[in-house]
C-alpha positions in Angstrom: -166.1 71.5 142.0 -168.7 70.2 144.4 -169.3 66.3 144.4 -172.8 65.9 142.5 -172.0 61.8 143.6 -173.3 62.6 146.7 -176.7 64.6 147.2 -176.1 67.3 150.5 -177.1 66.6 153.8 -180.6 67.2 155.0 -181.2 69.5 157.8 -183.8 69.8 159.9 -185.6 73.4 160.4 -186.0 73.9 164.3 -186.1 77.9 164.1 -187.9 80.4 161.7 -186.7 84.1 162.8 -189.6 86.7 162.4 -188.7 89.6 160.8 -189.8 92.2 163.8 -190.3 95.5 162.4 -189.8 98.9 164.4 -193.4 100.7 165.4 -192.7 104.8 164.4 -196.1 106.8 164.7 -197.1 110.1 162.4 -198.2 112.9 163.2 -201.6 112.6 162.7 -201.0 109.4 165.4 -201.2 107.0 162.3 -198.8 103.6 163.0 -195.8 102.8 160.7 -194.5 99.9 160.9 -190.9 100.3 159.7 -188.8 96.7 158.1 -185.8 97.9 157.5 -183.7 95.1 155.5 -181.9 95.0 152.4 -179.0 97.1 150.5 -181.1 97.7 146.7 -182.3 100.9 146.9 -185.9 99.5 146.6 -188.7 100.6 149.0 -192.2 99.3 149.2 -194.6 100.7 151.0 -198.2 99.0 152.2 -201.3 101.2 152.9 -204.2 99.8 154.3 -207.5 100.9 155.1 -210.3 99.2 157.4 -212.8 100.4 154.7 -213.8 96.7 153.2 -217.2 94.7 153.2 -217.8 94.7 157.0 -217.6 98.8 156.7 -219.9 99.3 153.4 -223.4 101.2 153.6 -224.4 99.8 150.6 -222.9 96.8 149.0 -219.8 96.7 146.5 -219.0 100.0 147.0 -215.5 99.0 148.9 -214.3 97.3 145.9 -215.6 99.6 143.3 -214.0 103.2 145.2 -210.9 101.1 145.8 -210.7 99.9 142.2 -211.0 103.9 141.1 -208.3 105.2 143.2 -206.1 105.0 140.7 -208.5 106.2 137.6 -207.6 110.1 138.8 -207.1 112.5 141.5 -207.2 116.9 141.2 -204.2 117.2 138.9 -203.6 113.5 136.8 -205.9 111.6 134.9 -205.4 107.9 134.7 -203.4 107.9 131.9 -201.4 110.5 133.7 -200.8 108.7 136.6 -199.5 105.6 134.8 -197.1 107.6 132.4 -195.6 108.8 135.5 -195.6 105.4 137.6 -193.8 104.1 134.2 -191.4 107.0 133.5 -190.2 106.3 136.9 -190.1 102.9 137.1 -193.0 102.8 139.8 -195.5 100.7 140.4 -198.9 101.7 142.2 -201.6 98.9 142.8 -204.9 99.2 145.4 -205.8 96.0 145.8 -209.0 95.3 147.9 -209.8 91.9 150.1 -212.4 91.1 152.3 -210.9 93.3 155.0 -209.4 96.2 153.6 -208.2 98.3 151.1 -204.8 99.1 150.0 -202.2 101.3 148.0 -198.7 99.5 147.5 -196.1 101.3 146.0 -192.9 100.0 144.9 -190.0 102.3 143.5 -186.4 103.2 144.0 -185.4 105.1 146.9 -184.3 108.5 144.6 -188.1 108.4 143.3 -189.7 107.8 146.5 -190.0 111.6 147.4 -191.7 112.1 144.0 -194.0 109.1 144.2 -195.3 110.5 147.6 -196.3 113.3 146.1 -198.6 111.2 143.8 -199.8 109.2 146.4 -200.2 111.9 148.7 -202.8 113.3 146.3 -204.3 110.1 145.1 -205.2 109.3 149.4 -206.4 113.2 149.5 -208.3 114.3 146.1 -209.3 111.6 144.0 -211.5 112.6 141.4 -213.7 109.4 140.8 -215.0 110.8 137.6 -218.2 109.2 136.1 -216.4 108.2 133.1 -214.2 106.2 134.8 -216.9 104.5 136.5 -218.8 104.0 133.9 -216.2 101.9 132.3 -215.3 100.2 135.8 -219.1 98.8 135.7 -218.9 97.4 132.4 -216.1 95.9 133.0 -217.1 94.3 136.1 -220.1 93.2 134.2 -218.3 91.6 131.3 -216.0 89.8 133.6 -219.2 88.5 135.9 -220.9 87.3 133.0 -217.4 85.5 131.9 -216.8 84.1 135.4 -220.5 83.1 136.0 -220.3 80.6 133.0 -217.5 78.9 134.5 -218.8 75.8 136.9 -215.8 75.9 139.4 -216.9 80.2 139.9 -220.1 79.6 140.1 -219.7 76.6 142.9 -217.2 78.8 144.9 -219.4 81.9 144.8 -222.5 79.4 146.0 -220.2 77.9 149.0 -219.8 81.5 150.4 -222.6 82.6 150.4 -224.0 79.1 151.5 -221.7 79.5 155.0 -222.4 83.1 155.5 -225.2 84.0 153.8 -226.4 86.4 151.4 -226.7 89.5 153.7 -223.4 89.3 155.2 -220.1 90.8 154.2 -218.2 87.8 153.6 -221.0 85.8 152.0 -223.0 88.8 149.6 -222.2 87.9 145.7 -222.3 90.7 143.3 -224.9 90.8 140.7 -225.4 93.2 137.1 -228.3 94.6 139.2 -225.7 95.7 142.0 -223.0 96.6 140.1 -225.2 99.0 138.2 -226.8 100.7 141.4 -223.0 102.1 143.3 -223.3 105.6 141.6 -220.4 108.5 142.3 -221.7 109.8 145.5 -221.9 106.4 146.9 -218.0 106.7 146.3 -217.6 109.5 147.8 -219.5 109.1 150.6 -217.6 105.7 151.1 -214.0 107.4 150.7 -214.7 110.4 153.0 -216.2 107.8 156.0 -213.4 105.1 155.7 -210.1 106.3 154.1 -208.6 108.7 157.2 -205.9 108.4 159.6 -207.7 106.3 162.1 -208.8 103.4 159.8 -205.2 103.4 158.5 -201.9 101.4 159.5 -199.0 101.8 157.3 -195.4 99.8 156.7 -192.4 100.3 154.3 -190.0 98.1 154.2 -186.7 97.3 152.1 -184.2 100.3 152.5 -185.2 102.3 154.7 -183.7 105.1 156.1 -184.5 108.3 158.7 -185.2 110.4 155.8 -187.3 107.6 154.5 -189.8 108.0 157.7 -188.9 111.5 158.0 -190.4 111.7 154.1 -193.7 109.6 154.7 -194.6 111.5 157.8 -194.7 115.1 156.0 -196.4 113.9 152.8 -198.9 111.2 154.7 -198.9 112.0 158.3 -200.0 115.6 157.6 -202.1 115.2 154.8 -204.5 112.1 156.0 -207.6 113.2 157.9 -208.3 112.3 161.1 -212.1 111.5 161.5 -214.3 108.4 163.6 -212.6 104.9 163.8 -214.6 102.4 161.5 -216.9 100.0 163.1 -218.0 96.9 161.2 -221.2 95.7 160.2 -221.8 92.2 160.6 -225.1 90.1 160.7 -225.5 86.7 162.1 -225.0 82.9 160.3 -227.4 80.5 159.6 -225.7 77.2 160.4 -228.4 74.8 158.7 -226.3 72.9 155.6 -227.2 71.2 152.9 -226.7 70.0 149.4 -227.1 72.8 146.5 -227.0 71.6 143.0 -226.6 73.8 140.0 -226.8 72.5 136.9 -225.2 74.0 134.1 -225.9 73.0 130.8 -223.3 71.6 128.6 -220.6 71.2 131.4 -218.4 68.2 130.7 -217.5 68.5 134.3 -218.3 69.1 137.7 -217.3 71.7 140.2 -217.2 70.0 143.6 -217.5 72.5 146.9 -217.7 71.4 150.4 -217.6 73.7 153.7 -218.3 75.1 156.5 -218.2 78.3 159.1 -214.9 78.1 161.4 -212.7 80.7 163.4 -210.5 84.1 162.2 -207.0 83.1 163.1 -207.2 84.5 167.0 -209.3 81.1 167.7 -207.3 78.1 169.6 -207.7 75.8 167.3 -206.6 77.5 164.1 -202.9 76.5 164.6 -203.8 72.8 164.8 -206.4 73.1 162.1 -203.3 75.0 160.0 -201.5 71.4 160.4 -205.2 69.0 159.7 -205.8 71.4 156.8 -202.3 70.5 155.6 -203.0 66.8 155.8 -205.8 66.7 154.4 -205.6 68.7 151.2 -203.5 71.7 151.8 -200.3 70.8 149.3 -199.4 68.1 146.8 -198.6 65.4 149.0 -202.0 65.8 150.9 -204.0 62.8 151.2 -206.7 63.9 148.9 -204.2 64.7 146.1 -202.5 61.0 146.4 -205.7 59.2 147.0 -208.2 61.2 144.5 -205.8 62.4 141.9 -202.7 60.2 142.2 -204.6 57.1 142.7 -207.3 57.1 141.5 -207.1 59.3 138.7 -210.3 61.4 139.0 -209.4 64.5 139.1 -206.0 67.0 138.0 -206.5 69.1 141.2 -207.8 68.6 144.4 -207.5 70.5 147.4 -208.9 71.6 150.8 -208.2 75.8 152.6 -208.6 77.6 155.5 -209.5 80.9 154.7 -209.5 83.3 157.7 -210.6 86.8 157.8 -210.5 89.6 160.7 -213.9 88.6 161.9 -214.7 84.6 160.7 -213.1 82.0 158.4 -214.1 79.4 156.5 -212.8 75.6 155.7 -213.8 74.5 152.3 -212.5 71.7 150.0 -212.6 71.8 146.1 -212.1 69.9 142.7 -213.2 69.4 139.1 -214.0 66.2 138.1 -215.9 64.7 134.9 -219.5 64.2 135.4 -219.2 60.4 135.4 -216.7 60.5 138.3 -219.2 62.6 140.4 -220.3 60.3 143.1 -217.0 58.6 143.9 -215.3 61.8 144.6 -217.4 62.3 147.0 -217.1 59.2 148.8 -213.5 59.2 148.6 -213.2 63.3 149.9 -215.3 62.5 153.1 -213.7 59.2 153.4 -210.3 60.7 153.9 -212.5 63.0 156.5 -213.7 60.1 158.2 -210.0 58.5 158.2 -208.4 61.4 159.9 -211.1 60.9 162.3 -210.9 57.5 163.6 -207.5 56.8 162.7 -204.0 58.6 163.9 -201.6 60.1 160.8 -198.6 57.8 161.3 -195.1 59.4 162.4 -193.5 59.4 159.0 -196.3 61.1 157.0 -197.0 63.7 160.5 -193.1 64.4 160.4 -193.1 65.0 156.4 -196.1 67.7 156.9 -194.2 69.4 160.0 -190.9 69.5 157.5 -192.9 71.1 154.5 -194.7 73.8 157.1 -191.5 74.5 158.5 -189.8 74.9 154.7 -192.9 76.8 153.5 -192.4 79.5 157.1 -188.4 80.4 155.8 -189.6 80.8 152.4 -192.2 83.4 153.4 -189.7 85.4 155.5 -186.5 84.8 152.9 -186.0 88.6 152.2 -187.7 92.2 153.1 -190.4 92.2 150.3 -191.6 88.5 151.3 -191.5 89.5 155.2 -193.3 92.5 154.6 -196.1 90.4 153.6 -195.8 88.2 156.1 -195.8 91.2 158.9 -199.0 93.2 156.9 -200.8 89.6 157.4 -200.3 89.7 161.3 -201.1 93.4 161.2 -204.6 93.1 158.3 -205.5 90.3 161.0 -204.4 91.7 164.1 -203.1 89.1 166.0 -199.7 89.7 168.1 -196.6 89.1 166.3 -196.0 86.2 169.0 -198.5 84.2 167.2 -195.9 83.4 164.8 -194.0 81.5 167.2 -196.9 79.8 168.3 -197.6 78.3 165.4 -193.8 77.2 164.8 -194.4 75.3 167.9 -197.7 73.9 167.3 -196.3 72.7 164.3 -193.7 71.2 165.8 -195.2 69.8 169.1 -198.5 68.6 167.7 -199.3 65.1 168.1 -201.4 62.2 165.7 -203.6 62.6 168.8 -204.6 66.1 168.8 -205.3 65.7 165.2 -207.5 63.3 165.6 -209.4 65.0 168.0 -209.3 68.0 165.7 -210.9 65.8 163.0 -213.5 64.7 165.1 -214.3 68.4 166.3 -214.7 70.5 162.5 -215.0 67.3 159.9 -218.1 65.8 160.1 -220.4 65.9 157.1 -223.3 67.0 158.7 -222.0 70.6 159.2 -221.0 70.4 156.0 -222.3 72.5 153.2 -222.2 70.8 149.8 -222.1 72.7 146.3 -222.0 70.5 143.2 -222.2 72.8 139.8 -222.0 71.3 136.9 -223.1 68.5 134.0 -223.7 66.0 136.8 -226.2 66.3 139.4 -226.9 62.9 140.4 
């Protein structure tokens, strides 16, 4: 029986292995990216398109013919499609970011041949009947409606668009109007353009095994078009902030947004702004959680992000408060700003963030299916693989200094934008 007298020793993290994955190319000269770990006979495999935002002709239509992959291809309606996912214990998903769009298929290795077959078809002949988008607009309308009533939504949706602006891809906010307008020919049109062999990376990872590649190249690598390599569509920032206030009658509380343009995660600074970000509100012991929430009691959440994208990024920090508690949130959020600015984190709280980075690294890389996430990231954004073990060290070597300087560089309030939505808009 172990001794539960004595708590265990405390070790310090000094090395976080990345899980390097072996580069196999198809046929058709698209990349997989092969992780090869585990014994289950599991195997999930990622495929990503460059066909998001910064590739549309015409807005929402990424989302929606992503959203409709699914909804029916040649030979299986949706309800098809899902009875066989389910009678095989499958699972199918195409999610859609900023970026890119996505199939991700999970199943055991003695399905994996069959699933293929339905994916194969699904990335070849989907049938994006109107029916189906039909119901995918109302839907999309129902939920907007929902979401737009909600204060912390509605501030989120006006930060965005406030640091981007309303004509570019990362800043655009959807609408009834626009939702309405993407017709069956706009999917089409979108699907033919963006979802070939030369938009498209691929990775399966868990057990993986020669007849595992051998498998994906004769269903994939000979059955995904080549065609012309997207190019993105991007328009320029206005960098002008100031304060937008929505009010929003009946709200007992306040949505709080604050923000600003910064880098995609190939910029210089990002790793050191990975470490300020954590300071200042990027996990519970942050100093706006224990000043704002902890302390002070104004809030249950508080936090701050930075959001990178292939392109740009974004910081932003965010809370709820009651209406009354408005105006000293405020203070206090760009006071802990102005702190971090003028004076250095001290070597006990600096050493606690590097601990919890270096904790929160294993856990993203503790098995195939997290590492496989972890690699997609690198390959969605793509930055080297290296770039991993620049940031370990950043993390590790980074001084109160350098933070400082940080601080003084990307937090002042005048590049700031400022949403408040809400009951309060004093």
């Amino acid at each position: 029986m172990p001794d539960r007298t004595h708590p265990p020793q405390i070790s310090k993290i000094t090395k976080v292995d990345f899980p390097h994955p072996a580069l196999h190319t198809l046929s058709n000269g698209t990349p997989l990216w092969v992780l090869n770990a585990g014994v289950q006979d599991i195997i999930k495999l990622d495929i990503f398109f460059e066909a998001g935002r910064p590739y549309e002709q015409k807005k929402l239509v990424a989302r929606a013919t992503s959203k409709l992959l699914l909804e029916g291809s040649k030979d299986h309606s949706a309800r098809e499609i899902a009875e066989i996912l389910d009678f095989h214990g499958a699972t199918l998903t195409s999610p859609v970011d900023l970026d890119t769009s996505s199939l991700i298929l999970y199943c055991l290795g003695k399905h994996f041949s069959k699933m293929l077959d339905l994916v194969s078809q699904i990335l070849t002949e989907p049938s994006f009947k109107k029916e189906e988008l039909d119901l995918f607009k109302e839907n999309t309308i129902q939920k907007l409606k929902y979401n737009n009533s909600k204060c912390d939504v509605r501030a989120y949706r006006q930060i965005t668009e406030s640091i981007f602006g309303p004509d570019h891809p990362y800043g655009y906010n959807s609408s009834e109007e626009m939702i309405r307008d993407v017709t069956r020919s706009d999917l089409v049109a979108h699907f033919d353009r963006m979802y070939i062999a030369d938009n498209c990376k691929l990775m399966v990872s868990g057990n993986v095994t020669p007849e595992v590649i051998e498998l994906i190249d004769k269903k994939l690598g000979n059955t995904l078009r080549n065609g012309e390599k997207a190019r993105p569509k991007l328009v320029g920032v206005d960098n002008n902030p100031i304060r937008i206030t929505d009010h929003v009658d009946g709200a007992v509380q306040t949505s709080i947004r604050i923000g600003k343009k910064m880098f995609n995660r190939g910029h210089e600074d990002y790793e050191g702004m990975y470490v300020l970000n954590t300071i200042l509100g990027g996990y519970f012991g942050s100093r706006l959680m224990m000043n704002i929430r902890e302390n002070k009691g104004y809030t249950y959440n508080i936090f701050s992000s930075l959001d990178t994208m292939l392109f740009d990024g974004y910081f932003y920090t965010g809370t709820e408060v009651d209406n009354e508690y408005l105006d000293k949130t405020l203070v206090e959020i760009y006071g802990e700003m102005e702190r971090l600015k003028t004076k250095l984190v001290d070597k006990v709280e600096l050493e606690m963030v590097k601990n919890y980075l270096m904790g929160n690294l294993l856990t993203m890389v503790d098995g195939p299916m997290n590492s496989s996430e972890v690699v997609k990231s690198f390959l969605i954004n793509e930055i080297p693989f290296s770039s991993f073990n620049q940031l370990i060290y950043k993390i590790q070597t980074i001084e109160a200094e350098e933070i400082r300087i940080l601080a003084n560089k990307y937090l002042n309030r005048e590049s700031m934008w400022e949403v408040i939505s809400g009951g309060s808009m004093n």
